[in-house]
Phi, psi and omega in degrees: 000143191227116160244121182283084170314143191282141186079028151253186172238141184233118183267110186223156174253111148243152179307215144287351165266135145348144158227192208179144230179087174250117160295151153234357154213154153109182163264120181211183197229108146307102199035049157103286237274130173288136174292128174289137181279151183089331180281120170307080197242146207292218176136091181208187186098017185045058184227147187257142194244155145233131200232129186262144172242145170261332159222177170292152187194144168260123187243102160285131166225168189202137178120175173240159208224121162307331160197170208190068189217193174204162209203158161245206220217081197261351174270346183267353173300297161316303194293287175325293164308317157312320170312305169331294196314305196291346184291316292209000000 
């Protein structure tokens, strides 16, 4: 279990094996698009992922990862309020 404070990032590599990446509470994001909570999503290709949280959120990943940290995210902080702002 990976827990993410809103307005981080969960910085992950994966190798060659396949992984897998489920929220199971909060909001977060991939290239923009929101995730469903509960929903598994697939994740390969020796490709680097960021998954932005808009709130804290808990994250199951399962599989192995060339890397694996988190850092923060002050532009996706800023993009997320305008996104709000336009809700509003």
């Amino acid at each position: 279990m990976e827990v993410v404070e809103s307005g981080r990032e969960l910085r992950l590599q994966v190798g060659d094996n396949p992984a897998t990446v489920k929220v199971i509470s909060g909001i977060a994001e991939c290239f923009g698009a929101e995730l469903v909570p509960g929903k598994q999503y697939s994740i390969q290709g020796k490709q680097s992922y960021g998954i932005f949280c808009k709130s804290d959120s808990k994250l199951e990943l399962n599989g192995t990862f060339k890397y694996r940290g988190q850092g923060d995210a002050p532009e996706n902080k800023e993009h997320t309020k305008l996104h709000w702002f336009d809700i509003i």
